[in-house]
PyMOL commands that place a pseudoatom at each C-alpha (Angstrom):
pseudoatom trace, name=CA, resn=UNK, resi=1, chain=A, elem=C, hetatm=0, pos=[0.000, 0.000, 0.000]
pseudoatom trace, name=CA, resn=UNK, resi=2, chain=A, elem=C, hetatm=0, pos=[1.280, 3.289, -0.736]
pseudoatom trace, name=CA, resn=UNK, resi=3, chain=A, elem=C, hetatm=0, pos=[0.424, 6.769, 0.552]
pseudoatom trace, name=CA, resn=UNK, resi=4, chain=A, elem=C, hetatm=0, pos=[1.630, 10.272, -0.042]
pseudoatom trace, name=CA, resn=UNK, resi=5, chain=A, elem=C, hetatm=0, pos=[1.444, 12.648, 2.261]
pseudoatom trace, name=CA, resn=UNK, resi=6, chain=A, elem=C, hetatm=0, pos=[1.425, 15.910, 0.136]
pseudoatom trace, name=CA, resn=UNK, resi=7, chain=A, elem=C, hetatm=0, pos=[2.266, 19.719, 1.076]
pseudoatom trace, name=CA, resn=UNK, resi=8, chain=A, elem=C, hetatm=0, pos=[-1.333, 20.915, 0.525]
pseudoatom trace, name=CA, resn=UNK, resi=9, chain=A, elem=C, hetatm=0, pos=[-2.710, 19.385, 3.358]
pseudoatom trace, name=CA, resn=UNK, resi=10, chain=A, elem=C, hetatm=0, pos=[-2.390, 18.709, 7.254]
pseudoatom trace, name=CA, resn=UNK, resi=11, chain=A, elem=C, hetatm=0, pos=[-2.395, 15.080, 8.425]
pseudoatom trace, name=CA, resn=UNK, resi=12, chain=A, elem=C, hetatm=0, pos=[-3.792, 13.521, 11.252]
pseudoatom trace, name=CA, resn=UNK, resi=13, chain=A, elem=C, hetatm=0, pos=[-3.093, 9.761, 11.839]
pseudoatom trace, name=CA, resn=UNK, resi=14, chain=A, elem=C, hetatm=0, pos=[-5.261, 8.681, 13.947]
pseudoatom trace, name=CA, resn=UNK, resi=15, chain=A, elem=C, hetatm=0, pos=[-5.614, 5.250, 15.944]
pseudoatom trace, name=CA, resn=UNK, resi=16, chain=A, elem=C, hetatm=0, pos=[-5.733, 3.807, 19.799]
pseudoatom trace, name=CA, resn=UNK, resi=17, chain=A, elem=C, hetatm=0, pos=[-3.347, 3.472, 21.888]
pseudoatom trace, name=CA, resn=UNK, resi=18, chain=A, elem=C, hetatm=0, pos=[-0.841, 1.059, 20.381]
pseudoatom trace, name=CA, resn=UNK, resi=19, chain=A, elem=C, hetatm=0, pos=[-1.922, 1.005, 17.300]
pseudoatom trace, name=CA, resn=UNK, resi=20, chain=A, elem=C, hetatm=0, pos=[1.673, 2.066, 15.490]
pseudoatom trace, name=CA, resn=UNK, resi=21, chain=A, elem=C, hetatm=0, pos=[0.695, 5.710, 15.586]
pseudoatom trace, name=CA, resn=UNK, resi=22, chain=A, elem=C, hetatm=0, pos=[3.783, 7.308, 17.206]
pseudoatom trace, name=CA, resn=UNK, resi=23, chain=A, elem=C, hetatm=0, pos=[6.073, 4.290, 15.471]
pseudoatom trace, name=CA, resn=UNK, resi=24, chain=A, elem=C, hetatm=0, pos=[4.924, 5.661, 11.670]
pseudoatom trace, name=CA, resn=UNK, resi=25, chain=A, elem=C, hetatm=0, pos=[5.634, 9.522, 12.974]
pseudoatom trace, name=CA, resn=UNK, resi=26, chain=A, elem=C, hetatm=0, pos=[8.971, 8.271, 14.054]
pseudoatom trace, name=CA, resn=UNK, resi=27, chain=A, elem=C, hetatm=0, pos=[9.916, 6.398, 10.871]
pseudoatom trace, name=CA, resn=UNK, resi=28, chain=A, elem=C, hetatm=0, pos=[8.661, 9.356, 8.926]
pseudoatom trace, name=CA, resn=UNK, resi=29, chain=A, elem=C, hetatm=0, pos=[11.026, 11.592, 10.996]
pseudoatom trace, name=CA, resn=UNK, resi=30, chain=A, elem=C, hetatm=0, pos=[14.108, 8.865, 10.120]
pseudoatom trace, name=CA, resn=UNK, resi=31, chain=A, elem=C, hetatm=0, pos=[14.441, 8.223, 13.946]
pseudoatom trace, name=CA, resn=UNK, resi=32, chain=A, elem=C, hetatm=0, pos=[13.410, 4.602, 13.483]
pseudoatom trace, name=CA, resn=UNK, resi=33, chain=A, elem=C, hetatm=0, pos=[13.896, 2.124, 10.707]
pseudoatom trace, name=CA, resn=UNK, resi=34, chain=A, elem=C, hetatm=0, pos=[10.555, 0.557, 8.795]
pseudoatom trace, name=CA, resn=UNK, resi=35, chain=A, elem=C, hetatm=0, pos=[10.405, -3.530, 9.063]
pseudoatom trace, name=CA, resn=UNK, resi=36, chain=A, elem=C, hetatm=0, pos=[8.779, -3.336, 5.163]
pseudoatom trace, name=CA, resn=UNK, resi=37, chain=A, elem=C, hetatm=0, pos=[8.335, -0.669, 2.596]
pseudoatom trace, name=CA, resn=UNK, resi=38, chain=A, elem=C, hetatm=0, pos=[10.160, 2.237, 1.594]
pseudoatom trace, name=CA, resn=UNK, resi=39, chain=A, elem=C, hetatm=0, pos=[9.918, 6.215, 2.505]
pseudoatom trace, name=CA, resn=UNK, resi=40, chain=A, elem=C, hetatm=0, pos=[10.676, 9.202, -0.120]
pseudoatom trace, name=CA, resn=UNK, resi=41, chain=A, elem=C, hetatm=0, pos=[11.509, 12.307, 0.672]
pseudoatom trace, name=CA, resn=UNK, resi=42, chain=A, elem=C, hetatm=0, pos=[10.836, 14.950, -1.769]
pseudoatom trace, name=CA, resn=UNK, resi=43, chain=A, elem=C, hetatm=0, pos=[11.036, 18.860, -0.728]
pseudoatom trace, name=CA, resn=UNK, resi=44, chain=A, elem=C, hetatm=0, pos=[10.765, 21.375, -3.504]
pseudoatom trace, name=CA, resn=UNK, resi=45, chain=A, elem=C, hetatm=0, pos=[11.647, 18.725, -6.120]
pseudoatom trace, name=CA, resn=UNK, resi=46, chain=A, elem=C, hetatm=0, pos=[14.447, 17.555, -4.489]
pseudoatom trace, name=CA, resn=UNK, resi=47, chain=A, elem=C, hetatm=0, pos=[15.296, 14.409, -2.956]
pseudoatom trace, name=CA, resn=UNK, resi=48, chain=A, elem=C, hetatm=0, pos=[16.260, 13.568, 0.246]
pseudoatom trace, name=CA, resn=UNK, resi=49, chain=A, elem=C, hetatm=0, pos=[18.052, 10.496, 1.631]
pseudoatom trace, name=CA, resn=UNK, resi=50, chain=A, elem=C, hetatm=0, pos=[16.969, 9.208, 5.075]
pseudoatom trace, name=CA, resn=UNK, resi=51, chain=A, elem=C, hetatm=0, pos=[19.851, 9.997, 6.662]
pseudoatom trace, name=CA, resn=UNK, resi=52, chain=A, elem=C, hetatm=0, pos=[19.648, 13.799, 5.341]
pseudoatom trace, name=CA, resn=UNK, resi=53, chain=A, elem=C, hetatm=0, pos=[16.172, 14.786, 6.130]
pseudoatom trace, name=CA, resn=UNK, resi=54, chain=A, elem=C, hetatm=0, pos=[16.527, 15.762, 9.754]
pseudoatom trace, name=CA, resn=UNK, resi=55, chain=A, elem=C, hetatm=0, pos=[17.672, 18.947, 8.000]
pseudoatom trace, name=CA, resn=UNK, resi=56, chain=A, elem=C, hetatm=0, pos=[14.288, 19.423, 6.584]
pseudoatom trace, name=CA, resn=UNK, resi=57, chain=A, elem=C, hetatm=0, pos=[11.396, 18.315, 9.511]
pseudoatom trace, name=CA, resn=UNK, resi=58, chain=A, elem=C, hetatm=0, pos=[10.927, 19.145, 13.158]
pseudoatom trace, name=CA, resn=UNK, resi=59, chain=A, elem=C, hetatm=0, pos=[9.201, 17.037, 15.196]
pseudoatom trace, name=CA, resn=UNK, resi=60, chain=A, elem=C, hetatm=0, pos=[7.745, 17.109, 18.574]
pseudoatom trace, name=CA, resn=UNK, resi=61, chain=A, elem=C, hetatm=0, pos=[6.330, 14.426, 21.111]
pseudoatom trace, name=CA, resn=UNK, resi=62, chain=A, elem=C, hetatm=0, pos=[5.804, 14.242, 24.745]
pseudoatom trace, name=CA, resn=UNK, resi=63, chain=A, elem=C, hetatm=0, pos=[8.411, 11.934, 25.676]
pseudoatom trace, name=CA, resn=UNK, resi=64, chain=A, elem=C, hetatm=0, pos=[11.781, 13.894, 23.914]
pseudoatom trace, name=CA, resn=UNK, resi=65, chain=A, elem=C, hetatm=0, pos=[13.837, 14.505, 26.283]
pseudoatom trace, name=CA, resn=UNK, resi=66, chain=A, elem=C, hetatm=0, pos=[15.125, 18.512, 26.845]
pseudoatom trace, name=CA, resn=UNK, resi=67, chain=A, elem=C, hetatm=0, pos=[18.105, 19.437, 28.448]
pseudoatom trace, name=CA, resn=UNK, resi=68, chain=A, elem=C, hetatm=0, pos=[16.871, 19.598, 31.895]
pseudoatom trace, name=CA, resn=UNK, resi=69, chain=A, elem=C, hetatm=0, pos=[19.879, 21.572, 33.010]
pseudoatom trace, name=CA, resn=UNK, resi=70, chain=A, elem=C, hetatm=0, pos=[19.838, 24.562, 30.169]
pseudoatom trace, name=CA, resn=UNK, resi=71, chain=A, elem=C, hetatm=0, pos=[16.950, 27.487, 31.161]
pseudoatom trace, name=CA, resn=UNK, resi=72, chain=A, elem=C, hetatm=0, pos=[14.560, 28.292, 28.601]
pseudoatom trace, name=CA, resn=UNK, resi=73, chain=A, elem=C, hetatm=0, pos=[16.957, 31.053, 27.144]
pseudoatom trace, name=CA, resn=UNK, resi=74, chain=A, elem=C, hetatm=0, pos=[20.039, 28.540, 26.776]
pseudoatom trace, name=CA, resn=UNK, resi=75, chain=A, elem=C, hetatm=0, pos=[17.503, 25.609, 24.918]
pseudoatom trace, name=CA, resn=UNK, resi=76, chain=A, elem=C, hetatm=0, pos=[16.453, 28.291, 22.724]
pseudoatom trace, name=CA, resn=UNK, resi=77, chain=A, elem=C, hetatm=0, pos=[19.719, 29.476, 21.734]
pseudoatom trace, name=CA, resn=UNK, resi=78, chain=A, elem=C, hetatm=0, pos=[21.396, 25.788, 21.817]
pseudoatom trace, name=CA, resn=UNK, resi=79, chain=A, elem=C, hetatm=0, pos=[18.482, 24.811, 19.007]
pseudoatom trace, name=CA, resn=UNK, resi=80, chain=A, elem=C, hetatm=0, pos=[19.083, 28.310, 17.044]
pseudoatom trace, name=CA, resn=UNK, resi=81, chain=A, elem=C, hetatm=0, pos=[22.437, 26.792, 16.360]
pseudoatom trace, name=CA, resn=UNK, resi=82, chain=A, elem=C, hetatm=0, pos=[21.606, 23.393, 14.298]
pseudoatom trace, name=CA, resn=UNK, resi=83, chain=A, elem=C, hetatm=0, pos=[18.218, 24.193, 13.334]
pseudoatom trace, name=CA, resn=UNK, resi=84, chain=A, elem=C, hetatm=0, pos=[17.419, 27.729, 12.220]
pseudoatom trace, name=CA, resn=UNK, resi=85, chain=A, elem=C, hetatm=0, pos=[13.922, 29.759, 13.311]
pseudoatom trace, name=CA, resn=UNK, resi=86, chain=A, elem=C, hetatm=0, pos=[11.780, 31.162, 11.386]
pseudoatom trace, name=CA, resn=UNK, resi=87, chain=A, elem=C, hetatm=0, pos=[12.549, 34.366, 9.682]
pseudoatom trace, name=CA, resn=UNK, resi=88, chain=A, elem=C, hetatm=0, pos=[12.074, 37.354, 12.131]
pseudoatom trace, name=CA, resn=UNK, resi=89, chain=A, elem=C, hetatm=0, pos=[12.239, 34.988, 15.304]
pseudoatom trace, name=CA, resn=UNK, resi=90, chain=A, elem=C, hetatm=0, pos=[15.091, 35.445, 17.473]
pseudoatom trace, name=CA, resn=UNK, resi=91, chain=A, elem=C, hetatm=0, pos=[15.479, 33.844, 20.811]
pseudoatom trace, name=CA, resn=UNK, resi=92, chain=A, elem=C, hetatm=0, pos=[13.920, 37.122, 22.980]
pseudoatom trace, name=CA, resn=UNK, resi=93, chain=A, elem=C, hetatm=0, pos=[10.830, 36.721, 20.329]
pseudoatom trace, name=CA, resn=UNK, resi=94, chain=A, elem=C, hetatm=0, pos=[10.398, 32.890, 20.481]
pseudoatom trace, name=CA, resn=UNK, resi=95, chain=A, elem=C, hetatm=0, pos=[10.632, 33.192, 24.376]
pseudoatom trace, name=CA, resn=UNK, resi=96, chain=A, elem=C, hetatm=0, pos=[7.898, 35.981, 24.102]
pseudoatom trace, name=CA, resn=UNK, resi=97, chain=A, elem=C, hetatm=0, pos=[6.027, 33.925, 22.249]
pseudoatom trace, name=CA, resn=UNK, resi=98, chain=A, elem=C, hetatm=0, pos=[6.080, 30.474, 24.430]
pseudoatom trace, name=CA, resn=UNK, resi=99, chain=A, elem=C, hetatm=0, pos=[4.532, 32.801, 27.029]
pseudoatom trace, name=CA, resn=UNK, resi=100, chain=A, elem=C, hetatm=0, pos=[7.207, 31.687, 29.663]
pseudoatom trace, name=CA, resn=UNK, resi=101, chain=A, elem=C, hetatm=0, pos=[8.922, 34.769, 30.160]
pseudoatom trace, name=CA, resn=UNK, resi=102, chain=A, elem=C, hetatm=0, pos=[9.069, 34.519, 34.324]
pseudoatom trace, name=CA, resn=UNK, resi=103, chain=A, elem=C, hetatm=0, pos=[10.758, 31.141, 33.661]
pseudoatom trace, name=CA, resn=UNK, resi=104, chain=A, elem=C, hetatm=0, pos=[13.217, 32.030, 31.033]
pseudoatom trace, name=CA, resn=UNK, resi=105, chain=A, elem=C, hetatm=0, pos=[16.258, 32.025, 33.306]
pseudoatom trace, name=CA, resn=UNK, resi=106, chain=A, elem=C, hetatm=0, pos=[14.766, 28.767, 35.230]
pseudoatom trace, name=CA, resn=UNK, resi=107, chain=A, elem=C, hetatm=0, pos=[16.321, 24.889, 34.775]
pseudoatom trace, name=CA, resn=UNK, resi=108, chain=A, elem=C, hetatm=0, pos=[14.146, 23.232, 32.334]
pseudoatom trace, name=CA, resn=UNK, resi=109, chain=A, elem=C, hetatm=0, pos=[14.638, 20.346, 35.340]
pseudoatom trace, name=CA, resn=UNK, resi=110, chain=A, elem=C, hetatm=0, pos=[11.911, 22.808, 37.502]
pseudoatom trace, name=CA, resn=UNK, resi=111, chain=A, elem=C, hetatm=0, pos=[9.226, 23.040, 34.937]
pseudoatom trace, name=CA, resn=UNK, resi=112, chain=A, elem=C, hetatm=0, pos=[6.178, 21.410, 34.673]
pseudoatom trace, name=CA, resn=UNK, resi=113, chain=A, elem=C, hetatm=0, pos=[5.272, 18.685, 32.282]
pseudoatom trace, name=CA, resn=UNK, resi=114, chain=A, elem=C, hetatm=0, pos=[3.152, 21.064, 31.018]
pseudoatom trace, name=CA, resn=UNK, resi=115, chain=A, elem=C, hetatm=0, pos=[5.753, 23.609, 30.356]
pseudoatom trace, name=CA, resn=UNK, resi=116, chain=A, elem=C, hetatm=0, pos=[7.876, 21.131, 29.067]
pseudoatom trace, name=CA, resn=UNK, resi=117, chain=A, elem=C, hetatm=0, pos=[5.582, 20.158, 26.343]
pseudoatom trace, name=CA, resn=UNK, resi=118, chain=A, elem=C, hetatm=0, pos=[5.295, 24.107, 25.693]
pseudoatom trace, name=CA, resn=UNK, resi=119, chain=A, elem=C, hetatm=0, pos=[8.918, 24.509, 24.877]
pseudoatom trace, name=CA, resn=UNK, resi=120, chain=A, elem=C, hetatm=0, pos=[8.751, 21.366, 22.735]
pseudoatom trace, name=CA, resn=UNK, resi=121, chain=A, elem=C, hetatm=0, pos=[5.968, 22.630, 20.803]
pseudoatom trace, name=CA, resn=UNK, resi=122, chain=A, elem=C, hetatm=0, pos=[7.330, 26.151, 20.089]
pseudoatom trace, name=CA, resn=UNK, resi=123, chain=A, elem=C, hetatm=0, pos=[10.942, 24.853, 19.277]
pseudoatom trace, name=CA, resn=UNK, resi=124, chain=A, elem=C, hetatm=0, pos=[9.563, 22.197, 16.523]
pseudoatom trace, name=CA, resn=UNK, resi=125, chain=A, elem=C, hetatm=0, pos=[7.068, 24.864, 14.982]
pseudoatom trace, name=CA, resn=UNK, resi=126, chain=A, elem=C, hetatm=0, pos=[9.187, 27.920, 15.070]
pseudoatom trace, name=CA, resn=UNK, resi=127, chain=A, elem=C, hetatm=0, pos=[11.790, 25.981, 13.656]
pseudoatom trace, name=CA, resn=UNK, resi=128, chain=A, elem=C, hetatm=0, pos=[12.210, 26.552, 9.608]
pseudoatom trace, name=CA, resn=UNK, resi=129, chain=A, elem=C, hetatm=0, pos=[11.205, 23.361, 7.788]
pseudoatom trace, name=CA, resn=UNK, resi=130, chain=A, elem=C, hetatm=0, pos=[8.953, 22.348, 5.496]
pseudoatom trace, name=CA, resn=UNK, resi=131, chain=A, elem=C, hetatm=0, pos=[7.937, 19.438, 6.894]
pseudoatom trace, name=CA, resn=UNK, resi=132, chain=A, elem=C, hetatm=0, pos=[6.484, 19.436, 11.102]
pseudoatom trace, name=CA, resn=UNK, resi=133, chain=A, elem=C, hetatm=0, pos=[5.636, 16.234, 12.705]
pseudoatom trace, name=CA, resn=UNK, resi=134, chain=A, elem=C, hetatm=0, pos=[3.807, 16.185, 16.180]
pseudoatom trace, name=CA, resn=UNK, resi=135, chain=A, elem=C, hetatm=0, pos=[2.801, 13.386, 17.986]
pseudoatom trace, name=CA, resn=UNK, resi=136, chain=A, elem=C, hetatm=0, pos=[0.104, 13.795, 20.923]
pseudoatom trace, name=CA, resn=UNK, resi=137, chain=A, elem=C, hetatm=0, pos=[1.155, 17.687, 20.706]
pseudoatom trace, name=CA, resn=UNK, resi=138, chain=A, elem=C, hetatm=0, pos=[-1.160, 18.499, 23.567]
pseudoatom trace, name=CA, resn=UNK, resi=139, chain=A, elem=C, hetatm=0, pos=[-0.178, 15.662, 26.318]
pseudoatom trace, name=CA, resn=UNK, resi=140, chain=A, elem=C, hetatm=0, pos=[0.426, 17.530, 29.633]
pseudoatom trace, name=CA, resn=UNK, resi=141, chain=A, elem=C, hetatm=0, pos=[-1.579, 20.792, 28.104]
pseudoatom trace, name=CA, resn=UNK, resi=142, chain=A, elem=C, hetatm=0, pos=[-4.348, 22.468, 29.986]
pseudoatom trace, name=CA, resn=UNK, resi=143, chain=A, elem=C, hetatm=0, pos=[-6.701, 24.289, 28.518]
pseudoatom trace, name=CA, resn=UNK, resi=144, chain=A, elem=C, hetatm=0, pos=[-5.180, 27.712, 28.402]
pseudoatom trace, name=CA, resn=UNK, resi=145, chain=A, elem=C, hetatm=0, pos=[-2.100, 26.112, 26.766]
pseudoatom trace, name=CA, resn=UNK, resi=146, chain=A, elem=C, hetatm=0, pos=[-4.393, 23.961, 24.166]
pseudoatom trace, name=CA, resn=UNK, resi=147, chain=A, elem=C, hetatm=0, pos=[-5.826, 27.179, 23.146]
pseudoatom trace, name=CA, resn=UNK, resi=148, chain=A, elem=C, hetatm=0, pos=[-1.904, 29.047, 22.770]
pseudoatom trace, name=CA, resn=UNK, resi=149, chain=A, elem=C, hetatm=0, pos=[-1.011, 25.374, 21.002]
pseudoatom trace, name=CA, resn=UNK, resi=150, chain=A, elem=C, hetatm=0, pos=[-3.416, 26.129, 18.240]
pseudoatom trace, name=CA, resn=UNK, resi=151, chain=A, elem=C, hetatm=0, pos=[-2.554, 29.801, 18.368]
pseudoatom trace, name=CA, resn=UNK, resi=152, chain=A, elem=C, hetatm=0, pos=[1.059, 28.826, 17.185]
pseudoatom trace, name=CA, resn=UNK, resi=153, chain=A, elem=C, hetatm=0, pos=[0.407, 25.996, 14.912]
pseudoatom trace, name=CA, resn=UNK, resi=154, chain=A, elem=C, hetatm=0, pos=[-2.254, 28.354, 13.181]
pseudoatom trace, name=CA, resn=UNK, resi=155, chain=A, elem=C, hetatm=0, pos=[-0.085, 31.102, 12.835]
pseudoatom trace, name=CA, resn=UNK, resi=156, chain=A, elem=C, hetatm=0, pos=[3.560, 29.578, 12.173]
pseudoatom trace, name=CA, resn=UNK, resi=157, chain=A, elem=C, hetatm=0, pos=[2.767, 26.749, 9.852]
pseudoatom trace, name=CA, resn=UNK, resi=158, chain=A, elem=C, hetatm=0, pos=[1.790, 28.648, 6.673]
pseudoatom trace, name=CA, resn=UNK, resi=159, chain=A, elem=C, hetatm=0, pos=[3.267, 26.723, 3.731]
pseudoatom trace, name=CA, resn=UNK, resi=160, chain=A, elem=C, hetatm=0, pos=[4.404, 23.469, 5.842]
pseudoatom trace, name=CA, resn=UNK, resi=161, chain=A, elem=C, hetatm=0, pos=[3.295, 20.182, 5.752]
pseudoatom trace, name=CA, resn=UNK, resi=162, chain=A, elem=C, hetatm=0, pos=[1.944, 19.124, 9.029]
pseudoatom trace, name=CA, resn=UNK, resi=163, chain=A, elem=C, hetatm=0, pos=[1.352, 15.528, 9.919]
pseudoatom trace, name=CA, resn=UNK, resi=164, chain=A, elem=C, hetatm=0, pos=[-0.362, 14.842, 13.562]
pseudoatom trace, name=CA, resn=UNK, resi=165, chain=A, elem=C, hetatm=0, pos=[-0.518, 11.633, 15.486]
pseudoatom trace, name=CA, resn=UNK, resi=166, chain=A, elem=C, hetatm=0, pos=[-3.394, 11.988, 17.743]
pseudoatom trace, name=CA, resn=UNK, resi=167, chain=A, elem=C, hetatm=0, pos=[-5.845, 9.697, 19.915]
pseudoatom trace, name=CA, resn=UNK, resi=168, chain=A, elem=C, hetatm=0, pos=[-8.819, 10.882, 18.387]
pseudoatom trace, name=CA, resn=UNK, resi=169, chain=A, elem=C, hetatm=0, pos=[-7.846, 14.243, 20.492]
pseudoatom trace, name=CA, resn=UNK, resi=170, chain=A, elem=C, hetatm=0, pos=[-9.681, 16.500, 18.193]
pseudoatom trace, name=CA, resn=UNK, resi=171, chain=A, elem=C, hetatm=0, pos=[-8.042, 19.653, 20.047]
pseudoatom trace, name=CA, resn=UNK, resi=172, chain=A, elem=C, hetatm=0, pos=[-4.832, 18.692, 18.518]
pseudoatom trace, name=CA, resn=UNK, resi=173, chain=A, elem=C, hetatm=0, pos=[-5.766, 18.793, 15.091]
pseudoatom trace, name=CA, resn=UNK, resi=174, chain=A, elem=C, hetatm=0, pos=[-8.556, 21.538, 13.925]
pseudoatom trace, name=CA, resn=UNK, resi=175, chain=A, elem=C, hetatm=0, pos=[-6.029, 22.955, 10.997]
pseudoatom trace, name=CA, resn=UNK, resi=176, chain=A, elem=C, hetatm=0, pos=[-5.675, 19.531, 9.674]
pseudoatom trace, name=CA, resn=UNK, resi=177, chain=A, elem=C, hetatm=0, pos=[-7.632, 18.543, 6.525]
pseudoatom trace, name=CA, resn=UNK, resi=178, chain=A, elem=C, hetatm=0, pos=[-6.917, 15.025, 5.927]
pseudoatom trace, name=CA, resn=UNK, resi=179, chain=A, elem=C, hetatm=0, pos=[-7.500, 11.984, 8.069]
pseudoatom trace, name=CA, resn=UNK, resi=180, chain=A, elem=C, hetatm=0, pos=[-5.560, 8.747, 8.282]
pseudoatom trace, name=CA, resn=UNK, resi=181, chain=A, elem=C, hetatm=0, pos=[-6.910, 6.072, 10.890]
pseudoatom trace, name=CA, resn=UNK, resi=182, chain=A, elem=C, hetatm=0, pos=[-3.652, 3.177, 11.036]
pseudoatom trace, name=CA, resn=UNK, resi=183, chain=A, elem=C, hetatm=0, pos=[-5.982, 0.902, 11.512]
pseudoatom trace, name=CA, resn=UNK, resi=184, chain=A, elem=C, hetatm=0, pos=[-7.330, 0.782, 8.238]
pseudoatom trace, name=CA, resn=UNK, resi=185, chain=A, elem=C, hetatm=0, pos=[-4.348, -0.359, 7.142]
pseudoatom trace, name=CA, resn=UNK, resi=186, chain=A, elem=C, hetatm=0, pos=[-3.702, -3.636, 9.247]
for i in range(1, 186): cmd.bond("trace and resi %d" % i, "trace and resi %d" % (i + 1))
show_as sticks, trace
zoom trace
């Protein structure tokens, strides 16, 4: 079976829990290897090898580990420097924007899952690639930070392909136009 995943639309894979959701996202992202079939990366005509297209995707999930001993203001800057931001984002604007200002100077080690998963979030989507992969994007989110979640996505994902893995969380993927459901394809 074959499937393209194509820069008009926004993906959401959908499935239960265990049902490969997370395991496709990763082997889309190159950080696992498939058992069968083959992946093709194409980005503005061009093809990528597997072990090239880190360059071009960002990719978020709950369970990435941060470096619990940088602050906000040293991840921020330590990303800047193998992944560029968008244009006009510099690290004071992509702090302002994860709305965790007070904590800026604060070890990632003292924040809250929940403001964990922020800083994932903004560092994949303010990142500059055409491709953004998020798995479960609003695990450990409250409401208030669902809402700034879709804020962000909304507004810095113009022109990107966006694939979601979600458990039928339908808060993680209102900008998404296509649906996948894995287990279809079982």
């Amino acid at each position: 079976m074959n499937y393209d995943f194509t820069s008009e639309n926004n993906y959401v894979i959908l499935g239960s829990n265990g049902s490969g959701k997370s395991t496709l996202l990763q082997v889309i992202a190159g950080n696992l290897t498939n058992s069968e079939g083959e992946i093709q990366y194409q980005v503005s005509g061009i093809k990528y090898q597997d072990e090239t297209i880190f360059t071009q995707l960002s990719y978020c999930a709950p369970y990435l580990d941060l470096f619990e001993e940088f602050t906000l203001t040293e991840s921020v800057e330590f990303q800047e420097k193998f992944k560029p931001f968008q244009t006009g984002l510099d690290v004071k604007k992509i702090i302002e924007l994860t709305e965790l200002e007070k904590s800026k100077d604060k070890q990632l080690k003292y924040y809250s899952s929940g403001m964990k998963q922020r800083v994932r979030l903004a560092l994949a989507i303010l990142a500059d690639t055409p491709l953004l992969l998020l798995d479960e994007p609003t695990s450990n989110l409250d409401k208030k930070s669902i809402d700034w979640y879709q804020s962000l996505v909304t507004n810095h994902s113009k022109n990107r392909l966006i694939i979601v893995a979600s458990n039928h969380q339908e808060n993680e993927y209102p900008f998404c136009n296509k649906q996948l459901n894995v287990e279809n394809y079982k």
